[in-house]
C-alpha positions, 0 to 999 in steps of 0.5 A, spaced: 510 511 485 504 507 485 500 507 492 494 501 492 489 501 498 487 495 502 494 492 499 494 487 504 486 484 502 487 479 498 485 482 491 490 488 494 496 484 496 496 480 488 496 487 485 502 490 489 505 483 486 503 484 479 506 491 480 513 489 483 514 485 478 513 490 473 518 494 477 514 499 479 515 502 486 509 500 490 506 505 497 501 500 500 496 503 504 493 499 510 489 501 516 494 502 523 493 494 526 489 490 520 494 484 519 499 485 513 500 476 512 498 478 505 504 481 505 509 478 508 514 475 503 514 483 499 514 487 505 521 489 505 520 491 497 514 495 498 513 502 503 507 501 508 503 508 510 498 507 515 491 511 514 483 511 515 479 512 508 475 516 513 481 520 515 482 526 510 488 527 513 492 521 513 489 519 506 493 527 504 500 525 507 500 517 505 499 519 498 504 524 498 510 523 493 505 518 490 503 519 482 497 514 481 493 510 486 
């Protein structure tokens, strides 16, 4: 499973397409409330984790079960 952070910017929402084409499973790590638009056609084949970069935390559990980010 590949995470991407900022997926749903405009340079993470074309990698997380370019990876779902390749059929690998994709974690799309947003901040809670940022607008996923970006994503709106592959949002149900990808899994959305919320997290703050600046939350070790949330960073920790959204890269859980992750192998490349």
């Amino acid at each position: 499973m590949i995470a991407v952070t900022g997926a749903n910017g405009l340079l993470g929402s074309r990698i997380v397409r370019t990876l779902l084409d390749q059929k690998h499973a994709v974690v799309a790590v947003i901040r809670k409330g940022a607008d996923t638009s970006l994503l709106r056609d592959v949002i149900s084949a990808i899994e959305v984790r919320h997290a703050d970069v600046l939350d070790v935390y949330e960073i920790d559990e959204s890269f859980r079960n992750v192998d490349t980010v």
